[in-house]
KEZA-237212 format. One record per residue: residue in one letter; x, y, z of N, C-alpha, C in turn. Coordinates in steps of 0.05 Angstrom, whole numbers, padded with zeros to 5 digits. Layout:
   res      n_u      n_v      n_w     ca_u     ca_v     ca_w      c_u      c_v      c_w
     A        X        Y        Z        X        Y        Z        X        Y        Z
...
! end
This chain:
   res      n_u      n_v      n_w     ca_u     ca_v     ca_w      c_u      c_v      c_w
     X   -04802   -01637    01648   -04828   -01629    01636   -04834   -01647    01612
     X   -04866   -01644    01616   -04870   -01670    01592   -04868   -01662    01561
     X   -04874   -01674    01541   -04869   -01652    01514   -04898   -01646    01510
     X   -04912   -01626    01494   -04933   -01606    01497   -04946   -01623    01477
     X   -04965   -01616    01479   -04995   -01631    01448   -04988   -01618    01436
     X   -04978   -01619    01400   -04977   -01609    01372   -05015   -01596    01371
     X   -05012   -01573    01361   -05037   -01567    01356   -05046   -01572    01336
     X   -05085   -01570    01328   -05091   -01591    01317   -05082   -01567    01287
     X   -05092   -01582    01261   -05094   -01568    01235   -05114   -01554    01237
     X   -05133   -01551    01249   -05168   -01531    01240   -05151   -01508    01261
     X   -05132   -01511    01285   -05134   -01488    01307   -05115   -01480    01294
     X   -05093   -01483    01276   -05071   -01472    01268   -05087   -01453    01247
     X   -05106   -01465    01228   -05111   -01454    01214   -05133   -01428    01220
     X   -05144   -01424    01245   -05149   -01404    01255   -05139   -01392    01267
     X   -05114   -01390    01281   -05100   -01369    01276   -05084   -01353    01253
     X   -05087   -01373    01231   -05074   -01354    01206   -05101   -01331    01204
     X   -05120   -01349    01201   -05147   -01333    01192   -05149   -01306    01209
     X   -05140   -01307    01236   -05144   -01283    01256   -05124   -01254    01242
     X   -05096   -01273    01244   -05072   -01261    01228   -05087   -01244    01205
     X   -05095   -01260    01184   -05106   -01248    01159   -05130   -01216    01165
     X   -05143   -01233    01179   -05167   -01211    01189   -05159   -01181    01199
     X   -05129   -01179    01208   -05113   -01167    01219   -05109   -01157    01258
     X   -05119   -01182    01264   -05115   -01184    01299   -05087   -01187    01305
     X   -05075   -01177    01328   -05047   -01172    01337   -05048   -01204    01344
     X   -05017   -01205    01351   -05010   -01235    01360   -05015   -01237    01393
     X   -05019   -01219    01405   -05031   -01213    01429   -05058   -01227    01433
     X   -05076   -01215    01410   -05101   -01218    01418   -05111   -01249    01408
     X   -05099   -01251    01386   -05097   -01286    01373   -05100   -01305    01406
     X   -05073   -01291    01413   -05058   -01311    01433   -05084   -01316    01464
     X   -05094   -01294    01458   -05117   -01284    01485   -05146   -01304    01485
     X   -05143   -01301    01454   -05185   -01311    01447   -05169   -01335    01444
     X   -05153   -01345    01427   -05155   -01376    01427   -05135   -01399    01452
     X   -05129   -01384    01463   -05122   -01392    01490   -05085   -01411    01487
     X   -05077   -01392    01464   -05048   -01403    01463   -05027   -01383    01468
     X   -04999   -01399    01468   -04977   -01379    01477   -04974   -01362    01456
     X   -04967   -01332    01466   -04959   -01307    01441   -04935   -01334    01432
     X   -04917   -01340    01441   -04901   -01346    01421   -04909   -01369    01401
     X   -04922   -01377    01402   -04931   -01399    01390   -04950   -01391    01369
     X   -04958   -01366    01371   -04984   -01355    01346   -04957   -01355    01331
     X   -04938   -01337    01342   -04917   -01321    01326   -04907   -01339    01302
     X   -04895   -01361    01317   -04878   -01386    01309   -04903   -01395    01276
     X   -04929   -01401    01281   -04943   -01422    01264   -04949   -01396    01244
     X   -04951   -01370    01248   -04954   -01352    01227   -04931   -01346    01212
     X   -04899   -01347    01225   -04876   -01345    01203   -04876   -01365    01193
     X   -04876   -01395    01198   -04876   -01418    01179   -04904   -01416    01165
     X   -04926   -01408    01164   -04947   -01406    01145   -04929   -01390    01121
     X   -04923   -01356    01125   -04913   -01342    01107   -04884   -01355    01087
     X   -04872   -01374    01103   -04848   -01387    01085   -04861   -01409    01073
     X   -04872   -01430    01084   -04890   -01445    01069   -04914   -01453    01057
     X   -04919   -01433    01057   -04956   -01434    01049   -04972   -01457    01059
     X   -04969   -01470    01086   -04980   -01490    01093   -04982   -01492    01128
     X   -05004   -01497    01139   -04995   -01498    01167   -04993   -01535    01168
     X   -04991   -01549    01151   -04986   -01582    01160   -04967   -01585    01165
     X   -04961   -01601    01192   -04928   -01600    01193   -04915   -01604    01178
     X   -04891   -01610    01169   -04873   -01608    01147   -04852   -01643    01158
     X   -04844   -01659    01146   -04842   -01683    01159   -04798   -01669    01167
     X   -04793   -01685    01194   -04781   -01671    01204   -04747   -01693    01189
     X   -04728   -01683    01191   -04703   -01693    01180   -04702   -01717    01202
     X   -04706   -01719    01233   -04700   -01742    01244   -04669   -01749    01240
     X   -04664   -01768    01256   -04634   -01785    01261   -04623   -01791    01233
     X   -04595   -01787    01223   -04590   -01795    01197   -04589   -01820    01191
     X   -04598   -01843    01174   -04595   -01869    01166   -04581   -01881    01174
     X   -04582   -01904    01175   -04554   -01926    01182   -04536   -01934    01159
     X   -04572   -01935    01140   -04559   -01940    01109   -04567   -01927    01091
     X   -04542   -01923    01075   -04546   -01903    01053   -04560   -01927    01031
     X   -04579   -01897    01012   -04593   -01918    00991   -04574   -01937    00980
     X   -04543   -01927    00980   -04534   -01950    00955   -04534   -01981    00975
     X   -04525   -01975    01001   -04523   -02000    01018   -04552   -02011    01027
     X   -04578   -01999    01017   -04602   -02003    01023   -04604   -02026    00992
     X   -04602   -02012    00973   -04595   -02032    00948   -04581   -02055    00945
     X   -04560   -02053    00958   -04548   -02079    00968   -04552   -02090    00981
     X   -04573   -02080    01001   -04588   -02105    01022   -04606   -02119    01008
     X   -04619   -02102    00986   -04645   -02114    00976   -04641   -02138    00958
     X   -04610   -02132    00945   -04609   -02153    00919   -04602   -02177    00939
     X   -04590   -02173    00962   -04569   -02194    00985   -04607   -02212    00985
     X   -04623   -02197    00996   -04645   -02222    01011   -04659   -02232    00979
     X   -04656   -02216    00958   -04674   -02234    00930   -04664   -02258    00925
     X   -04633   -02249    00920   -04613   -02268    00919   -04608   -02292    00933
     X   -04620   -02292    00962   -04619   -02308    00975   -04643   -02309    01003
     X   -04660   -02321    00980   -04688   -02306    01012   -04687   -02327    01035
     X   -04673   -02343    01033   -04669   -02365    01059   -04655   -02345    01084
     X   -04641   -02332    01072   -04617   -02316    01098   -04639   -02299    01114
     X   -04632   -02300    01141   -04642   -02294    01162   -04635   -02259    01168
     X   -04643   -02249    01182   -04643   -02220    01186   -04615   -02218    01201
     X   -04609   -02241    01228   -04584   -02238    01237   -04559   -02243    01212
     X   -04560   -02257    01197   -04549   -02260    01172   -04537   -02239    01163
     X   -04557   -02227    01146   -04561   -02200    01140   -04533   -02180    01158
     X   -04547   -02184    01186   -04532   -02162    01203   -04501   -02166    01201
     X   -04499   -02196    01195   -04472   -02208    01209   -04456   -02198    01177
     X   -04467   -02197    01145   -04453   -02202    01125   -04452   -02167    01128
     X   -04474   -02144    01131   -04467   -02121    01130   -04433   -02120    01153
     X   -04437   -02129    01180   -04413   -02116    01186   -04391   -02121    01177
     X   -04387   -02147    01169   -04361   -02153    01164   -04355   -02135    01135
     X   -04375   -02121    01126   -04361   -02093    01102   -04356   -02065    01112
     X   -04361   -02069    01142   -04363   -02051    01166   -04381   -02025    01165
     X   -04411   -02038    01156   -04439   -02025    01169   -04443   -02044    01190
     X   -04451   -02026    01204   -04467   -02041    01228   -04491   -02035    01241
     X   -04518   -02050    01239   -04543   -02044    01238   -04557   -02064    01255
     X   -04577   -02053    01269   -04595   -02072    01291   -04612   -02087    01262
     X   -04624   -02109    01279   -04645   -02132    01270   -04664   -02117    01265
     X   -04671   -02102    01285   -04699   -02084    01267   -04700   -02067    01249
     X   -04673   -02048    01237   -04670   -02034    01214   -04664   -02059    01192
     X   -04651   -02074    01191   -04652   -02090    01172   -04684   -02104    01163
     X   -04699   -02099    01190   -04729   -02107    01179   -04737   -02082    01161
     X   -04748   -02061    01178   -04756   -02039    01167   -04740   -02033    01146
     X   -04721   -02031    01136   -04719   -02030    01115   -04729   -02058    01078
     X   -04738   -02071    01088   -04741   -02090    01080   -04769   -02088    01070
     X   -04776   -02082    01096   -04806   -02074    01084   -04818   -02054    01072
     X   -04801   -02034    01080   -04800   -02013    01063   -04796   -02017    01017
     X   -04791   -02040    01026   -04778   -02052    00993   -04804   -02078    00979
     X   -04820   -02071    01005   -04842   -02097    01001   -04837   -02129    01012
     X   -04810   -02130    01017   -04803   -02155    01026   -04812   -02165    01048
     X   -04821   -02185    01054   -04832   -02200    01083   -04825   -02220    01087
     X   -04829   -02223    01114   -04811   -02264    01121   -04838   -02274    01126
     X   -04837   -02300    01106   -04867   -02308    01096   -04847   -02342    01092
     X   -04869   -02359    01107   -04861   -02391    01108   -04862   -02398    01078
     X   -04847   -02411    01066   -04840   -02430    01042   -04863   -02444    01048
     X   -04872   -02449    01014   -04892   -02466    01011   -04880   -02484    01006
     X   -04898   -02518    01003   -04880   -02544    01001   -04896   -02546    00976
     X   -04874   -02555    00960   -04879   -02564    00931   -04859   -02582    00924
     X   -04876   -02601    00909   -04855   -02626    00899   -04827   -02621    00886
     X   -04814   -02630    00890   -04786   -02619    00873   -04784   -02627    00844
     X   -04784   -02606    00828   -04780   -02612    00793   -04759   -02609    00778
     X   -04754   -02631    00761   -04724   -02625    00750   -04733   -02626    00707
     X   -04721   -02619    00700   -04719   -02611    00677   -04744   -02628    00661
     X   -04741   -02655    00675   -04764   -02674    00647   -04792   -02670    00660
     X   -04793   -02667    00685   -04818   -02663    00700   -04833   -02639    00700
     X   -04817   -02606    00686   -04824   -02591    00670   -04833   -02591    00647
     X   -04813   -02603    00630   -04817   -02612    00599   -04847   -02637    00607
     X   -04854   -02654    00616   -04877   -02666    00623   -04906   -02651    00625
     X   -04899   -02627    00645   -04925   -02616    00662   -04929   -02594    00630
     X   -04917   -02583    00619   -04914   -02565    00596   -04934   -02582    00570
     X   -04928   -02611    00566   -04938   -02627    00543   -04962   -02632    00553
     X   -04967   -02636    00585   -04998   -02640    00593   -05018   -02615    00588
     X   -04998   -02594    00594   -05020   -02575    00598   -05022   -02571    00566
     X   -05007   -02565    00549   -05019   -02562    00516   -05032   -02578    00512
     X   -05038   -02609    00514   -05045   -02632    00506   -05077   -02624    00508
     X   -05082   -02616    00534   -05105   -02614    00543   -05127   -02589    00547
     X   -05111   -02562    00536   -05123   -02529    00541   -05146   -02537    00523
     X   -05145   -02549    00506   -05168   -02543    00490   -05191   -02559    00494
     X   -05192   -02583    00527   -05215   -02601    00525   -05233   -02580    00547
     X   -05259   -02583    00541   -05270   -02560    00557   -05289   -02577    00576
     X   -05311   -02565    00595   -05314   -02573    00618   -05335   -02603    00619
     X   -05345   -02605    00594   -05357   -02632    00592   -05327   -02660    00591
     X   -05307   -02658    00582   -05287   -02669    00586   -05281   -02674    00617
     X   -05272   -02647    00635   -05265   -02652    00663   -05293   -02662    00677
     X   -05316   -02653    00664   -05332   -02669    00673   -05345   -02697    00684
     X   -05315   -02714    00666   -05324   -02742    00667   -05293   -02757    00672
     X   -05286   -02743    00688   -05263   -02752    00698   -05256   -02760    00726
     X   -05254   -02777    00732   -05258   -02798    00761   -05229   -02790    00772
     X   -05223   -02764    00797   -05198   -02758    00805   -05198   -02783    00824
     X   -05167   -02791    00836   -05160   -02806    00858   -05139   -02793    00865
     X   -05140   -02808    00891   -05101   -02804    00906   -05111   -02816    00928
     X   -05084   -02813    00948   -05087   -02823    00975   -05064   -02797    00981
     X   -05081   -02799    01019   -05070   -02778    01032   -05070   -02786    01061
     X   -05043   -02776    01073   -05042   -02781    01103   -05055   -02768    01119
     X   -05066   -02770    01137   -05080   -02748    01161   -05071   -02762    01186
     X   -05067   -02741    01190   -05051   -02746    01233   -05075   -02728    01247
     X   -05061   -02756    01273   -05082   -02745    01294   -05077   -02727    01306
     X   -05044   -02728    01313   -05041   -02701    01320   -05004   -02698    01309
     X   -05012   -02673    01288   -04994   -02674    01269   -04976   -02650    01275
     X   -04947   -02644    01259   -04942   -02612    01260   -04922   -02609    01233
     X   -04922   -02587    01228   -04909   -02577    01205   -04886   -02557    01212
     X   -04865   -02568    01194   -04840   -02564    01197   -04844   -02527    01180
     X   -04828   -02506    01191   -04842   -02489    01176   -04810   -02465    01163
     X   -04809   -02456    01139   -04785   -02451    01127   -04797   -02411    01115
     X   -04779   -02393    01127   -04790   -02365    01126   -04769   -02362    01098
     X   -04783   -02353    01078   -04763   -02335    01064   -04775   -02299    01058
     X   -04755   -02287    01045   -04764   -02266    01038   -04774   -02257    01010
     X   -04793   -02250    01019   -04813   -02244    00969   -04832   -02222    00977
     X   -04835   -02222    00954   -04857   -02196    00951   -04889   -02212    00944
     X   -04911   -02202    00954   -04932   -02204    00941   -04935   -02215    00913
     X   -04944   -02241    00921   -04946   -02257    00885   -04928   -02265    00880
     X   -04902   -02275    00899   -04885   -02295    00886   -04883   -02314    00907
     X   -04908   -02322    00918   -04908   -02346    00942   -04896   -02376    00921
     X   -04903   -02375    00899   -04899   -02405    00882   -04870   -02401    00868
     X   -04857   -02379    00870   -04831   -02378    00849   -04816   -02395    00866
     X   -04804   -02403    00848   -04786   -02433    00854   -04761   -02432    00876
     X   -04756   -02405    00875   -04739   -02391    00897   -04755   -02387    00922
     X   -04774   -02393    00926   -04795   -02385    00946   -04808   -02407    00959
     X   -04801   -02434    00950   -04814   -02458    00957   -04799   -02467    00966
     X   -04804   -02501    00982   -04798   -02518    01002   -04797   -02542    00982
     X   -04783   -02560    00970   -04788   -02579    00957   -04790   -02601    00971
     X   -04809   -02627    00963   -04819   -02648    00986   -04815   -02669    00965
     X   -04810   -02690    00979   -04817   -02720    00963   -04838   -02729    00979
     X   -04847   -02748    00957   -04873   -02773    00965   -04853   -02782    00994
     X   -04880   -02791    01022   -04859   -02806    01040   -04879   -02817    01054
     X   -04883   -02846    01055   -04900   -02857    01070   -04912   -02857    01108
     X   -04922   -02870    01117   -04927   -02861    01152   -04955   -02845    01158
     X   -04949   -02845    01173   -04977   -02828    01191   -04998   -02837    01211
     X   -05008   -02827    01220   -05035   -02835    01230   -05057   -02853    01210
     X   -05068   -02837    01192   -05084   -02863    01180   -05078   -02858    01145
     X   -05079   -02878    01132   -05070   -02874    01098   -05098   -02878    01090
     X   -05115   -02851    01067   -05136   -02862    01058   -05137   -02863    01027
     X   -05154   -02876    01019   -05147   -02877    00985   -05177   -02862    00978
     X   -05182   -02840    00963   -05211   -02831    00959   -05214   -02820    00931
     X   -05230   -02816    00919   -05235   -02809    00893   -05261   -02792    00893
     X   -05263   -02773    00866   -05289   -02761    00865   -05292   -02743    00837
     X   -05311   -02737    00824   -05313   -02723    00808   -05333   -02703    00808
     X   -05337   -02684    00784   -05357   -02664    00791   -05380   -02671    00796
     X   -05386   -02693    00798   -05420   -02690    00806   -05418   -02702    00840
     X   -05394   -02698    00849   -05388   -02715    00879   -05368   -02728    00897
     X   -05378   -02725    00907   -05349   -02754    00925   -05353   -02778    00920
     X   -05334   -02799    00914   -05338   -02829    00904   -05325   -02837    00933
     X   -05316   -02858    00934   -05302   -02883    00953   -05288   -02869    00983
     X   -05284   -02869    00988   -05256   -02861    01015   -05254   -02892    01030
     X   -05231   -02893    01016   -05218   -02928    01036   -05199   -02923    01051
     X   -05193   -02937    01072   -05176   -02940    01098   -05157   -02960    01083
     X   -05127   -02941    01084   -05108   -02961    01082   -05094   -02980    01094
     X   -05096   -03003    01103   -05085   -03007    01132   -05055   -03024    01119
     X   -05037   -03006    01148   -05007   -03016    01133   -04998   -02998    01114
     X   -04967   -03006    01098   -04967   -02991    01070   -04975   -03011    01054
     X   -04982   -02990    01037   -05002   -03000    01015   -04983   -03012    00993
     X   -04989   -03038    00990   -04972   -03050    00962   -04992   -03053    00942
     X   -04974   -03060    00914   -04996   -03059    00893   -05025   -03071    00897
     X   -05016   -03100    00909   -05037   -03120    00918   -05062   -03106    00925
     X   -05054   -03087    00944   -05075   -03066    00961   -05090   -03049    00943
     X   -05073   -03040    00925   -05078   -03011    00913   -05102   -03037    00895
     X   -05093   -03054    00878   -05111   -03060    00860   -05130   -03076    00870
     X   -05135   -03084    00896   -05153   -03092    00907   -05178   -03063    00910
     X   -05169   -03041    00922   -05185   -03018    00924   -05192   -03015    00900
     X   -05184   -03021    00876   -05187   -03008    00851   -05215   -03027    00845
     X   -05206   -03051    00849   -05230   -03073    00843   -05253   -03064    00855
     X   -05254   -03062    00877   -05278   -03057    00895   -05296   -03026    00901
     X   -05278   -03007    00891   -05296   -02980    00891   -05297   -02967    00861
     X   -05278   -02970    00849   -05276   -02958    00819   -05297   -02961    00810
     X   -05306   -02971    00795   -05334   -02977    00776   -05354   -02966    00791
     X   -05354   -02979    00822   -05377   -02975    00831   -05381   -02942    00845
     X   -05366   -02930    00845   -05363   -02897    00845   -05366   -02882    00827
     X   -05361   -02898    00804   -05361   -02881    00771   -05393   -02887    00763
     X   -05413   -02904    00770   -05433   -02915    00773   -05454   -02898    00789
     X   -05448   -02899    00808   -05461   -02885    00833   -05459   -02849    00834
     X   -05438   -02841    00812   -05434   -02806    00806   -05444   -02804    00782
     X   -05461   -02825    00765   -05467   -02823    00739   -05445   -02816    00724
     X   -05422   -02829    00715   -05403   -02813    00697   -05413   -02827    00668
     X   -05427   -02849    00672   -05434   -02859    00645   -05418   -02878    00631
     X   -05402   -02883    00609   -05395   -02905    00599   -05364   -02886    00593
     X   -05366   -02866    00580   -05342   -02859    00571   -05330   -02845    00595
     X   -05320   -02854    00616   -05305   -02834    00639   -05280   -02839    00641
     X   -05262   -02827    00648   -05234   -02830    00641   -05230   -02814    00679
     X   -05204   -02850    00687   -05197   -02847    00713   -05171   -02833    00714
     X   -05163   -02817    00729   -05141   -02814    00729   -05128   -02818    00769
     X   -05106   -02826    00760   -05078   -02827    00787   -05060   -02824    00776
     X   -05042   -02812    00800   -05015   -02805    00793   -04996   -02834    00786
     X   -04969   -02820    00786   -04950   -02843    00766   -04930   -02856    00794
     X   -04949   -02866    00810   -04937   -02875    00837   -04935   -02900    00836
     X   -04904   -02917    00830   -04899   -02945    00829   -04916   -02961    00827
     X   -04937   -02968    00852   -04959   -02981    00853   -04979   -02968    00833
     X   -04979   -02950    00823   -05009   -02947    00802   -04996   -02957    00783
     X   -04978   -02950    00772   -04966   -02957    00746   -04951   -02991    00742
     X   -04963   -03011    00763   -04953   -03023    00767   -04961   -03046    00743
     X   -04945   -03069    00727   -04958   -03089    00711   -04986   -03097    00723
     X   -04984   -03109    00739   -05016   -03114    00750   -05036   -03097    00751
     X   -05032   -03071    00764   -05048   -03059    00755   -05057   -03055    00729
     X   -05038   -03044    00714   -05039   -03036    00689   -05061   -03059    00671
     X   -05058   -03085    00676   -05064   -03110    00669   -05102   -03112    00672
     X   -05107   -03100    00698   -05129   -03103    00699   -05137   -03077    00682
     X   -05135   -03052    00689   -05155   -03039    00680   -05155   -03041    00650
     X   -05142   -03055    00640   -05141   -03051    00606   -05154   -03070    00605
     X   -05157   -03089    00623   -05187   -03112    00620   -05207   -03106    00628
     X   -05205   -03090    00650   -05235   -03080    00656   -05240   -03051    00635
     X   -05227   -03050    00616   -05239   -03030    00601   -05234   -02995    00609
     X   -05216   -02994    00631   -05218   -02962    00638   -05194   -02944    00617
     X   -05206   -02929    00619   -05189   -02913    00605   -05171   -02895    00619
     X   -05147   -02893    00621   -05136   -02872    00649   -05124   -02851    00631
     X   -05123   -02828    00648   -05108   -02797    00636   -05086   -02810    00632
     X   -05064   -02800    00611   -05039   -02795    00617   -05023   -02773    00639
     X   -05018   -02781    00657   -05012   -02760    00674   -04976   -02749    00677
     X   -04976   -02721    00686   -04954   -02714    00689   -04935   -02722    00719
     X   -04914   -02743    00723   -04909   -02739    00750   -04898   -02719    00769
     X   -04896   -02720    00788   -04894   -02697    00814   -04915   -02672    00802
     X   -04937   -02678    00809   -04960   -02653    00789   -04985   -02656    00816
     X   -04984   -02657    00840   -05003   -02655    00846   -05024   -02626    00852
     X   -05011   -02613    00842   -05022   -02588    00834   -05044   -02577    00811
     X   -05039   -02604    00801   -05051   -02609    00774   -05074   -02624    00781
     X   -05078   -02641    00802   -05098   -02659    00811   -05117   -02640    00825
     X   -05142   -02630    00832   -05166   -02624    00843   -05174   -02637    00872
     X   -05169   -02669    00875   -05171   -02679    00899   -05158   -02670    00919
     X   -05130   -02653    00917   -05109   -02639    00936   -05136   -02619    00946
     X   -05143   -02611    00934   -05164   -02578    00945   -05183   -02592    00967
     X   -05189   -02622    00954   -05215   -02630    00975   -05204   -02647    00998
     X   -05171   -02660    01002   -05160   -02664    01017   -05158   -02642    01036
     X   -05140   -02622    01038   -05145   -02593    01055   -05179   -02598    01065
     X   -05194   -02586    01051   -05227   -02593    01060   -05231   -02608    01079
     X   -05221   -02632    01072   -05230   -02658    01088   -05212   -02650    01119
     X   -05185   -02641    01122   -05170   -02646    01135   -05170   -02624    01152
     X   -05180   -02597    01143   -05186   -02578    01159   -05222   -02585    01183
     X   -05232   -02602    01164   -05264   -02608    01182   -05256   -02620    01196
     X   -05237   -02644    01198   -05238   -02663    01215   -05223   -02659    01240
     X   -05201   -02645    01229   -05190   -02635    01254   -05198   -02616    01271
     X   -05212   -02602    01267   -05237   -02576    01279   -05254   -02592    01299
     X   -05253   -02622    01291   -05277   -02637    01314   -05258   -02648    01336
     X   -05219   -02649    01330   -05217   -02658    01350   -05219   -02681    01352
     X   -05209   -02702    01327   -05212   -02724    01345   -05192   -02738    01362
     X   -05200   -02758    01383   -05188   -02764    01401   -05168   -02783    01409
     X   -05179   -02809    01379   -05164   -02832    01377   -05163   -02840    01345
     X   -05153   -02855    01336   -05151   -02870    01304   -05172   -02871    01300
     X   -05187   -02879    01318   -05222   -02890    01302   -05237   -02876    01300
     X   -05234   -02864    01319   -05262   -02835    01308   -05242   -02818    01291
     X   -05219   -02818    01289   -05201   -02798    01266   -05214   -02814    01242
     X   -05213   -02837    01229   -05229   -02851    01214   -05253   -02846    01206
     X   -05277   -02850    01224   -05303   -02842    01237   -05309   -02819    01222
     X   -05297   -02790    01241   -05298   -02760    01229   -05295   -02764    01191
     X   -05272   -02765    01187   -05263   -02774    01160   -05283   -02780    01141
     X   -05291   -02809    01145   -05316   -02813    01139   -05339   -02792    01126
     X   -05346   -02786    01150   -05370   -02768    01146   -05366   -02745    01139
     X   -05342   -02718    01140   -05333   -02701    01139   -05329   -02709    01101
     X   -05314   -02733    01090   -05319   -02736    01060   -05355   -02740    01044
     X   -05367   -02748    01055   -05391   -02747    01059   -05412   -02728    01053
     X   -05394   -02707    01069   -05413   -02677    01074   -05412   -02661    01053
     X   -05380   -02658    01038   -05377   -02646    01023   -05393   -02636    00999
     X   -05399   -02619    00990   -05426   -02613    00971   -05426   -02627    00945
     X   -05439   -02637    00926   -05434   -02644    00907   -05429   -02612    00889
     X   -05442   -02585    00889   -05435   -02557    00884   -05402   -02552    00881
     X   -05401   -02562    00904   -05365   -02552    00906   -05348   -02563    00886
     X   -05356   -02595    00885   -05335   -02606    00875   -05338   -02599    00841
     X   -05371   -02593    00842   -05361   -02588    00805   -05349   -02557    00799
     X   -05354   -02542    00813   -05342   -02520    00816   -05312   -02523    00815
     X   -05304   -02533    00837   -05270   -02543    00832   -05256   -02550    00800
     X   -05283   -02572    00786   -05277   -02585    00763   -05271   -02564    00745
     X   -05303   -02552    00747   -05298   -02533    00722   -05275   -02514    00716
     X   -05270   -02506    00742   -05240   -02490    00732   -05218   -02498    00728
     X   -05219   -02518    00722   -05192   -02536    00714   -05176   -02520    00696
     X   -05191   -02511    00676   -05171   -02498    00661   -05151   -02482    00663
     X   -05156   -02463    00688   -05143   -02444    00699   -05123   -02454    00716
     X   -05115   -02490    00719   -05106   -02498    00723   -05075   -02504    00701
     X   -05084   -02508    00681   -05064   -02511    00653   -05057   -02479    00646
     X   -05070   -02462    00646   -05065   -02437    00641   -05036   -02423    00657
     X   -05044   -02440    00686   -05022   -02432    00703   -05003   -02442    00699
     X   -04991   -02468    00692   -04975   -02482    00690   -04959   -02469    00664
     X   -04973   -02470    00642   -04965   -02444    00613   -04954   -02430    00635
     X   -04965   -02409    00641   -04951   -02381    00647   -04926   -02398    00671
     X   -04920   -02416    00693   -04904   -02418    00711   -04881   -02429    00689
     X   -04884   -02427    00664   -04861   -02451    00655   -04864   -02474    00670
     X   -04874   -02486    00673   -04880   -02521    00684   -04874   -02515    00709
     X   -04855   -02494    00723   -04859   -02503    00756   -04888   -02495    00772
     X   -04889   -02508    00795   -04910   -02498    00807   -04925   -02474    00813
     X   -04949   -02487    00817   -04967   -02470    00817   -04988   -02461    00843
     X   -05001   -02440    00846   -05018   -02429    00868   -05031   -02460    00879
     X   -05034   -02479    00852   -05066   -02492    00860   -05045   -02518    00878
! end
């Protein structure tokens, strides 16, 4: 036999009401079309508990007691790389022994979730002490400053790409704690290398890298779109370029020209691309283009193109202006990474 429908809360609660009124358990059982025993049953648990809601039931006893539930929790903070079989394999050998899915549910029960590692550059002591002197250096320049600042970088895009992907366990709002991330180095390759720049009033240049790019390259691009992007976005006379501290930017030749051609560049912090704004419009760029699908290098190019193009000039000063909330973060992360 199958198990019976729980009756609802309004019909339980009319038969207390019948009860009260003073109708036998007979007649309860007659007009509302349930078993005498069953009026009987929901009117003695009314009188012991003043409640007809069910009462939540004791169920199967635990696997784990809170103290070994505590010890699971500090086991995955302590180490959010370890896997749930993990887990199972370090509980028995203290001889608990628990399925893969109580070790979940309990987990979550604690807020914990298996959530992919973000990739963030790897930082060591001076590259903190760096990102810490940038961000004081600079909290106090306000949005006419980021206003006239010419971002660059270069970024790979594949035609058809995939991402290596790393689960740990955290709570809500610690996707960036340093325990929680994937650390990456700079690494050349891909489908196509582009070099692009832009500031708040727009997108400037997007160049095709062809090959890897040596200094020769880099300060050749620099010759030929710089000025004329800082020109064409109105930045005016006083604009300040900034790139990261990548061999080739920082290279004598480079360095050589732009102090002849007069530019002025940020001091920048290295491994900080979090700190750069063009990362937000890379994603942008890289989510449109691949949405079209393209089919070969040249229309991957092509899309690219036009997809940098489209982008609003709205957006990007929008991006600018909150820069600050950019240094703000970095303050509160102690120099490691950040959301942005």
């Amino acid at each position: 036999m199958g198990k019976s429908k729980e009756l609802s809360v309004d019909l339980k609660k009319r038969i207390i009401d019948l009860n009260k009124s003073g109708k036998s358990l007979g007649a309860i059982s007659k007009q509302l079309q349930v078993p005498r025993a069953t009026v009987q049953t929901i009117i003695r648990k009314y009188k012991v508990h003043g409640t007809v809601v069910s009462l939540p039931r004791s169920g199967r006893k635990r696997k784990l007691s809170h103290a070994a539930e505590r010890r699971l929790v500090r086991m995955v903070k302590s180490q959010p790389r370890i896997t749930k079989k993990q887990v199972c394999k370090d509980l028995e050998a203290d001889g608990t022994q628990v399925s893969v899915s109580t070790v979940k549910r309990v987990l979550h029960r604690h807020g914990l979730r298996g959530c992919r590692a973000r990739k963030k550059p790897l930082l060591q002591k001076r590259h903190l002490k760096t990102r810490l002197k940038f961000a004081a250096d600079h909290m106090d320049k306000d949005k006419t400053f980021w206003r006239k600042v010419l971002w660059s970088d270069e970024t790979k895009i594949e035609l058809f790409g995939h991402n290596t992907q790393q689960y740990v366990w955290r709570r809500k709002g610690e996707a960036f704690n340093p325990r929680n991330t994937m650390p990456t180095v700079k690494h050349g390759g891909g489908s196509i290398m582009l070099w692009g720049c832009f500031a708040a009033s727009g997108t400037g240049s997007l160049q095709k890298v062809n090959g890897i790019m040596k200094k020769e390259d880099y300060l050749q691009i620099l010759q030929e779109n710089l000025k004329p992007s800082a020109r064409r976005l109105g930045l005016g006379r006083s604009w300040v370029f900034q790139q990261d501290n990548d061999p080739k930017h920082t290279s004598k030749v480079v360095k050589e020209w732009l102090n002849q051609a007069r530019i002025k560049v940020l001091e920048w912090p290295s491994q900080s691309p979090d700190l750069n704004p063009i990362e937000n419009m890379w994603t942008v760029l890289k989510k449109w283009v691949h949405a079209r699908k393209p089919s070969h290098l040249a229309e991957l190019h092509q899309f690219c193109q036009e997809e940098w193009s489209n982008i609003r000039p709205e957006a990007c000063q929008e991006l600018v202006d909150g820069y600050q909330k950019r240094l703000v973060a970095v303050k509160m992360a102690k120099g490691h990474v950040t959301k942005y």
